[in-house]
N, C-alpha and C positions, 0 to 999 in steps of 0.2 A: 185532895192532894193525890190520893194514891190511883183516882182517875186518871188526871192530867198528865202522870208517871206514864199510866197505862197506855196512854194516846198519844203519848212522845214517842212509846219504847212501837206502839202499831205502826207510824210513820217509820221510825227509823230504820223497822223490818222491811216493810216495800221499798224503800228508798236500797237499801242493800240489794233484795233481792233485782230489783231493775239496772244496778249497777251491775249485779251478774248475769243478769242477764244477756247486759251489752255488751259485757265482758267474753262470755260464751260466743255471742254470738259473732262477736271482734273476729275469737279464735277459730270459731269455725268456719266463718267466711275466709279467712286466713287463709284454715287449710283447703278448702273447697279450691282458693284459687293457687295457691301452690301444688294443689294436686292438679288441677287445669294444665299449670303451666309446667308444670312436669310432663305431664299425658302429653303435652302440646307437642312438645320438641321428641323427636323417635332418634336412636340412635342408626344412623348407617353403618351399619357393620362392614360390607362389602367395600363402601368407598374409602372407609380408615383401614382396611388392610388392602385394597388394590393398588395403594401408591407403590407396595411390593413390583407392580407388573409395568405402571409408568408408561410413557410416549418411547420409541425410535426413532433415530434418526440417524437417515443415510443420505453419503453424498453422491452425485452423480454416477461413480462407478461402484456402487455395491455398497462400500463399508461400512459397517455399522457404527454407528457412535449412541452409547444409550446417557442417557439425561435424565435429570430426577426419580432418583431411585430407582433405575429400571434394576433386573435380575442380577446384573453384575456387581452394581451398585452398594446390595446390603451385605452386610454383618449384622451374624446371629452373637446376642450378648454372651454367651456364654463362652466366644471364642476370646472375651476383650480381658485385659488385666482387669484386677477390680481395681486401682486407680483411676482408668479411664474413666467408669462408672463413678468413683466415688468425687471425681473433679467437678462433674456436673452435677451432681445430687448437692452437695455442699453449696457452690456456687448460686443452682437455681432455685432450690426447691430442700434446703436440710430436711423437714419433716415431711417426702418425703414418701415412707415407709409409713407411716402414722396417720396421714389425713386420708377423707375419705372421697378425695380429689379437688377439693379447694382446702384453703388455710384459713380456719377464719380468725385468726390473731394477723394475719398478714392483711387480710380483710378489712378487720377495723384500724388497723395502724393505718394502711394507706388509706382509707377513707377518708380519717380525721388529718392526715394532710393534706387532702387534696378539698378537701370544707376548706383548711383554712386561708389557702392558696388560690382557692376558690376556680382551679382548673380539673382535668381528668390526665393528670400526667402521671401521677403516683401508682405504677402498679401494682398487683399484687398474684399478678400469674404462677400456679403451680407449672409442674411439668407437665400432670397431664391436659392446665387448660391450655396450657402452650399448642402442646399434639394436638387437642380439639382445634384450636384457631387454625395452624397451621394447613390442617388437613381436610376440614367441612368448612368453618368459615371464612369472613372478610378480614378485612384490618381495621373496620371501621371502628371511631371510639365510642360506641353510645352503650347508654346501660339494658337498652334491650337484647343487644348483640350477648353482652357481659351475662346477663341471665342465660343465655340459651349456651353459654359456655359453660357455665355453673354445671346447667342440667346435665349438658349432656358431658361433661368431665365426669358428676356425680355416674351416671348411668355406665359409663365407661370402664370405672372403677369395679361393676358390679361383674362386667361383662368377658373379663380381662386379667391377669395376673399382673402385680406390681413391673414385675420385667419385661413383662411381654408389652406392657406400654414402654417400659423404655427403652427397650429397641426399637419400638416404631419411633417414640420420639429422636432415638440417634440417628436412625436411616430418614426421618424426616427434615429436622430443620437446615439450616442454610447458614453458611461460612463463611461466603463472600468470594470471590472469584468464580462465579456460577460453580460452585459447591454443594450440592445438595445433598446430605446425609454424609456421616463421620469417614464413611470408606472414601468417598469422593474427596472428600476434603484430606485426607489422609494421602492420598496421593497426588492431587494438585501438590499439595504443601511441603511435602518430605518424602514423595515417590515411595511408598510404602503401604502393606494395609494396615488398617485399624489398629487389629489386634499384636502387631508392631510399635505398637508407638510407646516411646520412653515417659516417662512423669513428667518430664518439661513440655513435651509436646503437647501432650496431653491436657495440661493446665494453661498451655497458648489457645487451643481450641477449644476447651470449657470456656476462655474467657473471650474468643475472639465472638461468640453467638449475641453477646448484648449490643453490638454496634460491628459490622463486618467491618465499613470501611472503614470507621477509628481507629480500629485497633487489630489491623490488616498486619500480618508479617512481612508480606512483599510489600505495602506503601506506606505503610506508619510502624516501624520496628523499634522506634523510641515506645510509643503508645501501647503498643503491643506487648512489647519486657515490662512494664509496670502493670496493668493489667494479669499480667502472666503468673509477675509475681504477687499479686494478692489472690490469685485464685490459690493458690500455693498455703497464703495465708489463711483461707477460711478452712482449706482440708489440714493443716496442722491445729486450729483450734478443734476442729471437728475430731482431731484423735486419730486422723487415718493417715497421719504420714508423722515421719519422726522429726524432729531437731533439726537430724544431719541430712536427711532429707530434704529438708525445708532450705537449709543454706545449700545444699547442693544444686536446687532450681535457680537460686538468687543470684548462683557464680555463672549460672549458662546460660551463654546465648542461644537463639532460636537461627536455625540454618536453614534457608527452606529452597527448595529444592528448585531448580530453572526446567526442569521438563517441560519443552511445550506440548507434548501428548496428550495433555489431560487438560487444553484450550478448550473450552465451552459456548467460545463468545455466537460462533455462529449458528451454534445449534439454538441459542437462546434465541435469537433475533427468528430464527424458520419457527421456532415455536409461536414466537408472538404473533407473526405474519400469517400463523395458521388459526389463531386465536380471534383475530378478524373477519378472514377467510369464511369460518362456521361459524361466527355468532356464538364463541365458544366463551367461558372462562378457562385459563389455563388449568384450574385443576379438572373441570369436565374435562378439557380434552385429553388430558395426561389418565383419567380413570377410566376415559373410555380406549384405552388402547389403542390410538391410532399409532401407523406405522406412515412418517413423514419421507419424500425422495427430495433433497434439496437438488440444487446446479453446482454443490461446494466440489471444488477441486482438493483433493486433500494435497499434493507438492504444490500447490499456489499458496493454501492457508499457511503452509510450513514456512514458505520464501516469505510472506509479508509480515509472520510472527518472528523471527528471524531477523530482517531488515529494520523492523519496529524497533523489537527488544533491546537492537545492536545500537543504534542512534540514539535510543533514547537513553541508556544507560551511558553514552558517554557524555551525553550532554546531561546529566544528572554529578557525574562525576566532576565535570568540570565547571558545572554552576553551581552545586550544592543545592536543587529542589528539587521536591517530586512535582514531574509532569505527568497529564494526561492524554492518550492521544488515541486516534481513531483512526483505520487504514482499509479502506474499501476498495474493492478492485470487482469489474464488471465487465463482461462483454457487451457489443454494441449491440445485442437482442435483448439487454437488459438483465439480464440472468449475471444474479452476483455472485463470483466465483470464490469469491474468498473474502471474511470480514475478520477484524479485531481490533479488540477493544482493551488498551494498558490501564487500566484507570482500577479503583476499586468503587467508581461510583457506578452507578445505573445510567446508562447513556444513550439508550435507546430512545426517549423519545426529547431526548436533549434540540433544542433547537439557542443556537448562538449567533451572531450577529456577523452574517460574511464577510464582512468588509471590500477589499479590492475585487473580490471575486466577484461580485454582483455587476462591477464597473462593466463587463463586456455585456452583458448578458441586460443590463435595467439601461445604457446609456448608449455603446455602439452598436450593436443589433439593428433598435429599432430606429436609428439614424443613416445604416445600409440601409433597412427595408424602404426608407423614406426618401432616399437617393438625397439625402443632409449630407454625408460624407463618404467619402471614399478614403481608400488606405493613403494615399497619395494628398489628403486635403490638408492643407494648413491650418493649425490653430494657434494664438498667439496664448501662448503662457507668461502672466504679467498677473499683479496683484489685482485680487477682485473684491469686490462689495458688494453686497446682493439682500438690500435692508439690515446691514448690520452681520450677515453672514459672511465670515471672508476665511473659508480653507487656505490652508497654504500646503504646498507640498512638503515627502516625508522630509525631503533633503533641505527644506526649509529654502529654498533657491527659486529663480527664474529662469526658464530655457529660454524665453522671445519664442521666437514662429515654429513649431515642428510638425514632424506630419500626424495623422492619425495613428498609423501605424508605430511611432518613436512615442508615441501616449501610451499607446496599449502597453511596449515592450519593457516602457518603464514605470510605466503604472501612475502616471502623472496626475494629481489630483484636481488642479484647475481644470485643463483642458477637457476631465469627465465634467465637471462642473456646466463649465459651458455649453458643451454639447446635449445634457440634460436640461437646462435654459430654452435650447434653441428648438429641442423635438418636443419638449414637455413632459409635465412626469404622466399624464394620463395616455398617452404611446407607452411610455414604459411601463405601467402596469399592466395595460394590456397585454404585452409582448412579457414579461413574466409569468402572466398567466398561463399564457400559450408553453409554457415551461416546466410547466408544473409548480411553480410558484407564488401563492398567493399572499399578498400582502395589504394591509391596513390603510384607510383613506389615509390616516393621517402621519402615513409616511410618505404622501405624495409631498415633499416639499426638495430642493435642491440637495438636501445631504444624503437622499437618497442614490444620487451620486457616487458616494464614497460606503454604498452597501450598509447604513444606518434603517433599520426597519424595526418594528416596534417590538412585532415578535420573534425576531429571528427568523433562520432557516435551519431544517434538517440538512445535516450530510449528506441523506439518502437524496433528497430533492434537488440538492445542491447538486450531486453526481449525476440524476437522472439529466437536470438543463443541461448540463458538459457532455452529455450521452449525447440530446438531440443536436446538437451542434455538431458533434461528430458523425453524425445520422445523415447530415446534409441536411437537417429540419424533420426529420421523422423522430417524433414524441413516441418512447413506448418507457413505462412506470417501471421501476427495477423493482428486482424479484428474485426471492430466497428458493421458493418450493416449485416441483416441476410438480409431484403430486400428492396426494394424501390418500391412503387406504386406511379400512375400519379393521377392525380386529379378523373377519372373516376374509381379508385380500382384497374385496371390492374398491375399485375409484372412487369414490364421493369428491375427489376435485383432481382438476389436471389444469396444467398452468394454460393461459389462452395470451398467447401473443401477440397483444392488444396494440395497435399503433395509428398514430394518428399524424398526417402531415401537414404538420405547422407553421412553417416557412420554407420558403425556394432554395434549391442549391446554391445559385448562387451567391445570395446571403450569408447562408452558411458557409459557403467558402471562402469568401474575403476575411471574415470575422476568423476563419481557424490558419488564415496562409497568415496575420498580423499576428496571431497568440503562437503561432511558429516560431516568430521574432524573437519573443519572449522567449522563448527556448533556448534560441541560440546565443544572443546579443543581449537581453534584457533581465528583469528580475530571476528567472527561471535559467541561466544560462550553466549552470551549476547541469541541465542535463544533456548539455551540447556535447558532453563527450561521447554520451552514447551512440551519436555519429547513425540518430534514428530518425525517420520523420514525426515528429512528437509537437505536442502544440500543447501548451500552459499555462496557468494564468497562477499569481502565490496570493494572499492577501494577510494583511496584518490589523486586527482589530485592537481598539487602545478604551480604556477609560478615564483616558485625562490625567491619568498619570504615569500610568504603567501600560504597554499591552500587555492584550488579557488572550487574546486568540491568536495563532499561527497555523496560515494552508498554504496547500498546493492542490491544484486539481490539473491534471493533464491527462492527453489523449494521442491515441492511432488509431488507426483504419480497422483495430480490431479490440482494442480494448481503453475503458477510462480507468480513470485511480482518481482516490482520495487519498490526502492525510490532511488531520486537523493535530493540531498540539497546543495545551494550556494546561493551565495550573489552576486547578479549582477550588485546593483549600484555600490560599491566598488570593484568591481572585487577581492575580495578576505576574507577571513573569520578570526576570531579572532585567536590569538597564543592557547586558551584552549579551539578549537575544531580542533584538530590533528589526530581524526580518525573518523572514520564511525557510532560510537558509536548511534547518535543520527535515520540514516537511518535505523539502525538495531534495537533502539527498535520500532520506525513505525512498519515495518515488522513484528516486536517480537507481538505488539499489533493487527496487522488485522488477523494474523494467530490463533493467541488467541480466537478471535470472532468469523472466521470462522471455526475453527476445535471443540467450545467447546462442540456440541453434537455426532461427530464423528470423529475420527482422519482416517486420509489416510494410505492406506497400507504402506508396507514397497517396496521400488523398491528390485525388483526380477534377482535374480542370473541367466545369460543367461546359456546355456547348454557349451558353451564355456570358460565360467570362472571356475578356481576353487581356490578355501582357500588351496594353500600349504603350506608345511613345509620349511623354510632355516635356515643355521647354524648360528647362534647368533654371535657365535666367529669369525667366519669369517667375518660377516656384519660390527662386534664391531671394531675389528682389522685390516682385510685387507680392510674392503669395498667392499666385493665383495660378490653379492644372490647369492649362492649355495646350494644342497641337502645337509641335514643333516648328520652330522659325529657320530651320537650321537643319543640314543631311548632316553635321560632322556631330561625330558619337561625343567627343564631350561636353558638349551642349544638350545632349539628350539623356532622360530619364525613362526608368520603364517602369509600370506598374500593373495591378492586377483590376480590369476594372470590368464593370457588366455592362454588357450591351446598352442597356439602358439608359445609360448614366458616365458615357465618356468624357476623358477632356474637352475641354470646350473648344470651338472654331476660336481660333486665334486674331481675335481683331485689330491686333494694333497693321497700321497701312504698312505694305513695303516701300513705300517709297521713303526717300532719303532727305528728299529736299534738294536736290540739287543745285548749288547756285554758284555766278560767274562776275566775277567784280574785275574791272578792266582798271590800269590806272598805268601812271607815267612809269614804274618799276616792273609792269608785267600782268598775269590775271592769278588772280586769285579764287581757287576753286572752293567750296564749301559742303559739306554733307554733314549729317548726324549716320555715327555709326553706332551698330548692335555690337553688343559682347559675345554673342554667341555669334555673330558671321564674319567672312573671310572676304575684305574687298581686296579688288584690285582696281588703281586708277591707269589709264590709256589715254594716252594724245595720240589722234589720228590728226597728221599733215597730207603730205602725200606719201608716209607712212606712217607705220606705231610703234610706240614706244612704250615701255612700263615705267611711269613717272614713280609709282608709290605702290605697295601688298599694306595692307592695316587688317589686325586681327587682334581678339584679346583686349579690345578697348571700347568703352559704352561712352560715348561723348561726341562732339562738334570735332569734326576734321578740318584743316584749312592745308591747303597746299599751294602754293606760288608757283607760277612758271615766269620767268623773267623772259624765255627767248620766245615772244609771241611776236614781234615786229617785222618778221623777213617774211609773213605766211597773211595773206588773203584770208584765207580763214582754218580756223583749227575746231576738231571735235573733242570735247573729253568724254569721257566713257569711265561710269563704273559700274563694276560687275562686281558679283556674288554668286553662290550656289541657285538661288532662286529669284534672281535679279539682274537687271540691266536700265541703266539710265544712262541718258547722254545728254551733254549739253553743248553748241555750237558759239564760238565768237569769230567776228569778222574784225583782226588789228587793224588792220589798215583803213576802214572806214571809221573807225575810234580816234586813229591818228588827225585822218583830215579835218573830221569832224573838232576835238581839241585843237587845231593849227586855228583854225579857222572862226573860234570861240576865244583865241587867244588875238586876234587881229580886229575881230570889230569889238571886242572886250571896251565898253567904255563909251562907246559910239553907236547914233542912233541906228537902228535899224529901218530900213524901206519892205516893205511888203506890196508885191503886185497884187 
């Protein structure tokens, strides 16, 4: 027995010992690779405190504008109340002062939610993994990412004082309205610094970093006073503000501040653009200190943020929603002078569904280039079917026959239809390409028409097509930066004025003297008073219940514009904003400020175009350009057409038909007369007389003359501007010949 004791208790030791063994050896492969992956990841020191020194950015004439923390940028924590400090400590990170750069009870709580959820939504970011992500790495969610956060927040911790991480964290993160770091935001938001700001403020901006545009002061001020006040909330449990403090943030609103001096939008966009440019990511190129030269105009950026702010805010007032909207302005070398963006969303690489706007551009274009129509050609506007497709226009109406040009000016939705039908959609994607815009096979179908594309368009792309058009067909890509220098002064890039000629002037000119119309007489005519030569197109995109987008795009001889406008929380806009009205007076207003001490030429007639004449009556009646039948000017039309592709030879005959019917009461004369010609009838005896003038009338003529019996013979005669016909009768052998049909009437005849 006390063997078999013996040889249980022998087993039972190895069996321990090999469990510790694997247990050791668990742990210390553990550590081996936690020391790996420790070792693995190094901290950047330089690049987590270079954000101190950040990109430039200047406009065209010199001035500086600094962006993401550059030097103007920060605030040293020790100038800030300790509320500010303690709004954000509470809010993001209570402990803190305590961990040793992660939390790991925040750790396991949000782990075991996001097990149970079975997503990665639940986080558990301190402040300083926040400043790590924010400053070395991506956004990506994977837990490899999340380790090398770990490490290097841990490593951070070692390297760093508690405050001296959170001032880089306050001069690092992002606000919302291209805000980056609390000073920036402190004055976008309430024109002040930092270390100015009151407890309310202070506890809007602690709260506004978990969702900028949620909980936006200027675009969600509902969202924003709740949020405001729970951050209010977490610092009264936390001990650091009192009672009457607490109800004192609960009684006050947040006022923020309307400066537009502290606009960012286009410095962001030259940033992105320079991000391309170098194969950069925005923080390389912000750590490597480049100094950016845009083409920005600063009194243009001032007129268009101004013009914006002003229309959009009344139309906010008087509709009750927040919009957003976009305003581009550009010379015809392409160089954008001035950009802004109303919105609190991210909009740059926004692409949204043009609608009307693509009408010129995807349907008449490539129907001039194909000599399919001219401004002058009729199309009949009448209900269509096209396999079950059947657009109707906005006005839900029929016009009958109108010309191309009365399509364009009103934006007429069959008549693009058709003329998309008749060139095809693979012309139009062609002829979009040639534009700069590319589009989906499987938006080659007829609704393409009405600017329906799968993936949308950029604004920017949108504005370049309206450039070349204005170019007379020379394609050049618009463009934020003239140059980039490195920290040492040196060029590493200078803009190249790249252009490519796309289509003939003339093309382009027919297509901008019709979007003229528009301007004056048609959707656009809202900018007729500027009594400018301006060419425009508006469009209005819908989703079946509501629209959802509102443009205007227009041009001169020296510069194009954009405005877009929609509502992005709601995806869709009120029932009494149904057209472009409000985009177009934007535009109405920055062209106002830019043209009031000079106005732009007029675009110039190519040696290939010319102002013919066609017959009214025919366009009116048949529908069809043709040469004049007719010298008198109301009969005549004039239009802009290319050499190539004039009215047509007018084929109907001039003759009239002349005819002469003899009978016992006299002769009766006959013609078919035009509506557009002036006759005159003449009886030549042994002189002339004017029996009858007819004008003004398209029908059968008949005119009698009773006194034909005293005359041998008589001539008629009718004339016209480009006409003459005459017809002879002889009475008096009518007479004998009748005498004479009346006497052997009945009785045989003899023939020799």
């Amino acid at each position: 027995m006390e063997e078999k004791k013996s040889g249980k208790n022998h087993i039972f030791k190895k069996v321990v010992i090999v469990i510790c063994l694997f247990v050791s050896l668990f742990f210390i492969s553990a550590g081996i690779a936690i020391g790996v992956v420790y070792n693995k990841y190094q901290l950047d020191v330089d690049a987590l405190t270079s954000l101190n020194n950040g990109v430039k950015v200047y406009s065209l004439d010199g001035e500086e504008t600094t962006l993401y923390n550059t030097n103007r940028s920060i605030v040293e924590i020790e100038t800030l109340p300790e509320y500010v400090k303690n709004a954000f400590i509470d809010t993001e990170d209570k402990r803190f002062y305590s961990h040793p750069g992660f939390d790991i009870k925040r750790i396991v709580k949000a782990s075991l939610v996001n097990m149970k959820n079975g997503s990665k939504s639940q986080g558990a970011s301190t402040i300083s993994q926040q400043l790590i992500k924010n400053a070395l790495l991506s956004n990506e969610k994977t837990y490899s990412r999340k380790i090398k956060e770990l490490v290097l927040a841990h490593k951070m911790e070692k390297e760093f004082s508690k405050d001296e991480i959170l001032e880089m964290y306050l001069n690092t993160i992002y606000f919302g309205s291209n805000a980056y770091g609390i000073e920036n935001a402190s004055q976008i938001y309430f024109n002040k610094s930092a270390k100015d700001l009151t407890l309310n403020e202070s506890c809007c901006l602690a709260g506004l970093i978990k969702s900028p545009a949620k909980y936006s002061p200027r675009n969600n001020s509902e969202n924003c006073n709740e949020r405001k006040n729970l951050v209010a909330k977490f610092m009264l449990d936390a001990g650091d503000i009192t009672e009457e403090e607490y109800i004192d943030v609960l009684n006050t609103d947040i006022v923020v501040s309307d400066n537009i001096e502290f606009d960012f939008t286009y410095e962001e966009e030259a940033i992105y653009e320079a991000c391309k440019l170098l194969n950069l990511n925005e923080r390389d190129l912000i750590n490597k200190k480049y100094e950016i030269i845009t083409f920005k105009d600063n009194n243009l950026q001032k007129d268009i943020i101004n013009a914006n702010n002003s229309v959009i805010a009344e139309s906010e007032n008087s509709k009750n929603i927040d919009l957003d909207s976009v305003t581009i302005l550009a010379n015809l070398d392409g160089h954008i002078k001035a950009y802004y963006v109303n919105s609190p969303y991210d909009l740059h690489n926004m692409k949204r569904q043009p609608a009307s706007t693509l009408k010129p551009l995807a349907v008449y274009l490539p129907c001039i280039i194909h000599n399919i129509l001219t401004p002058a050609t009729q199309i009949l506007d009448e209900p269509i079917n096209y396999n079950g497709y059947s657009p109707e226009n906005a006005d839900k109406t029929y016009h009958g026959y109108v010309s191309t040009r009365e399509a364009i000016s009103e934006s007429l939705n069959i008549p693009a239809v058709k003329a998309l039908d008749y060139v095809g959609t693979i012309k139009a994607k062609e002829t979009l390409s040639n534009l700069g815009i590319n589009i989906d096979n499987s938006d080659l179908n007829l609704s393409l028409a009405l600017g329906s594309v799968k993936n949308g368009v950029t604004l920017l792309d949108l504005l370049s097509a309206y450039t070349c058009i204005a170019n007379y067909g020379t394609y050049r890509p618009l463009s934020f930066i003239s140059k980039i220098k490195d920290k040492d002064g040196n060029i590493i890039y200078s803009h190249d004025d790249y252009s490519v000629k796309s289509f003939t002037d003339e093309d382009c000119f027919l297509l901008t003297d019709m979007l003229k119309d528009s301007a004056k007489t048609g959707t656009a005519k809202r900018l007729n008073s500027l009594a400018l030569p301006v060419a425009s197109k508006t469009g209005t995109a819908s989703n079946g219940e509501n629209n959802t987008d509102l443009y205007n795009v227009s041009y001169t001889t020296e510069h194009a514009l954009i405005t877009w406008i929609a509502n992005i929380k709601d995806n869709g806009l009120p029932n009494n904003m149904y057209s472009s009205v409000e985009p177009t007076e934007i535009n109405k207003r920055i062209f106002s400020q830019l043209y009031q001490n000079s106005k732009p030429i007029d675009f110039e007639v190519p040696s290939d175009v010319e102002k013919l004449p066609y017959d009214r009556i025919e366009a009116e009646e048949n529908h069809r350009i043709v040469s004049p039948t007719t010298n008198l000017p109301r009969y005549i039309l004039y239009d802009y057409f290319k050499s190539s592709n004039p009215p047509q030879d007018n084929n109907i005959t001039n003759s009239i038909g002349l005819t002469s019917e003899l009978s016992k009461s006299g002769a009766k004369i006959s013609f078919t007369a035009l509506k557009s010609k002036e006759y005159v009838v003449i009886k030549r005896t042994d002189k002339e007389e004017v029996l009858s003038t007819i004008n003004d009338t398209s029908k059968v003529i008949e005119i009698t003359d009773k006194d034909i019996f005293n005359y041998e013979e008589i001539t008629y005669i009718v004339k016209s501007d480009d006409l003459y016909e005459e017809i002879t009768i002889r009475p008096k052998d009518y007479l004998i010949n009748l005498i004479n049909n009346e006497i052997t009437s009945g009785k045989r005849k003899w023939f020799v």
